[in-house]
N, C-alpha and C positions, 0 to 999 in steps of 0.2 A: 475100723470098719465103717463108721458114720460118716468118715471122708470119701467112702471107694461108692457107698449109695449116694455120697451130696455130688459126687463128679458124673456117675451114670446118670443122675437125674438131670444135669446143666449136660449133660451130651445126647439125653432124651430128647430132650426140651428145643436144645439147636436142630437134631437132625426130624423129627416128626410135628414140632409144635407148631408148623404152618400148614401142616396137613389139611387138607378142604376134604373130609370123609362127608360132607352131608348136615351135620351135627357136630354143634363144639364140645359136645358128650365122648364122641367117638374120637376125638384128638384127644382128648386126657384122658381117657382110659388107654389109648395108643402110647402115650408118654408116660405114664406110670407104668404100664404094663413094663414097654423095653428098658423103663428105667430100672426096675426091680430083676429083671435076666439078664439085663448088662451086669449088675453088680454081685451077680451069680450063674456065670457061663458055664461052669462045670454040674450045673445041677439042673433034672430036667423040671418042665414046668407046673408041677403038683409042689415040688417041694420049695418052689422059689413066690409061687402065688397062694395065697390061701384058698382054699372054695368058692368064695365070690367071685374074688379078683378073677381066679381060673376060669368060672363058667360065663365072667363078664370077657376076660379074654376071648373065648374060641367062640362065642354069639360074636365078639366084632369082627374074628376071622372070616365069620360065616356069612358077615353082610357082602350084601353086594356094591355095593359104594365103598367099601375097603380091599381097593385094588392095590398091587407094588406101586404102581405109576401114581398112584395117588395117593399112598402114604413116602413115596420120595421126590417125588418131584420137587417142593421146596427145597428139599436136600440138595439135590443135582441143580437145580437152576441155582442153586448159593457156592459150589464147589469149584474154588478157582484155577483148578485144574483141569477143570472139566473140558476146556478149547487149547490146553496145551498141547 
């Protein structure tokens, strides 16, 4: 189990950790958060965050500076498929 969180985390990590939310606060709570629901996709997300984690989750959902376009765009501008 400690290998399927240490991979979610290093696939966190590549796809959101360049995120420009505003605050380097809102990029690792971003990469933890998807780190911790990757490595539990079948469970919704009370059971996979704790109360913190959860209420610090859906406060970042709720900023407005954590847009899609700006938590992937590092993604997309890195995905060498992307001009195939």
């Amino acid at each position: 189990m400690m290998d399927a969180i240490a991979d979610a985390l290093q696939w966190a990590e590549h796809v959101f950790g360049g995120a420009e939310l505003g605050d380097h606060r809102r990029t690792r709570r971003l990469v933890h958060s998807a780190a911790k629901i990757a490595a539990h996709p079948e469970k919704p997300f009370p059971q996979v965050l704790d109360w913190n984690e959860l209420r610090g989750f859906y406060r970042l959902c709720n900023e407005r500076r954590v847009t899609w376009e700006a938590a992937m765009t590092p993604h997309l501008e890195a995905d060498p498929c992307r001009d195939a």
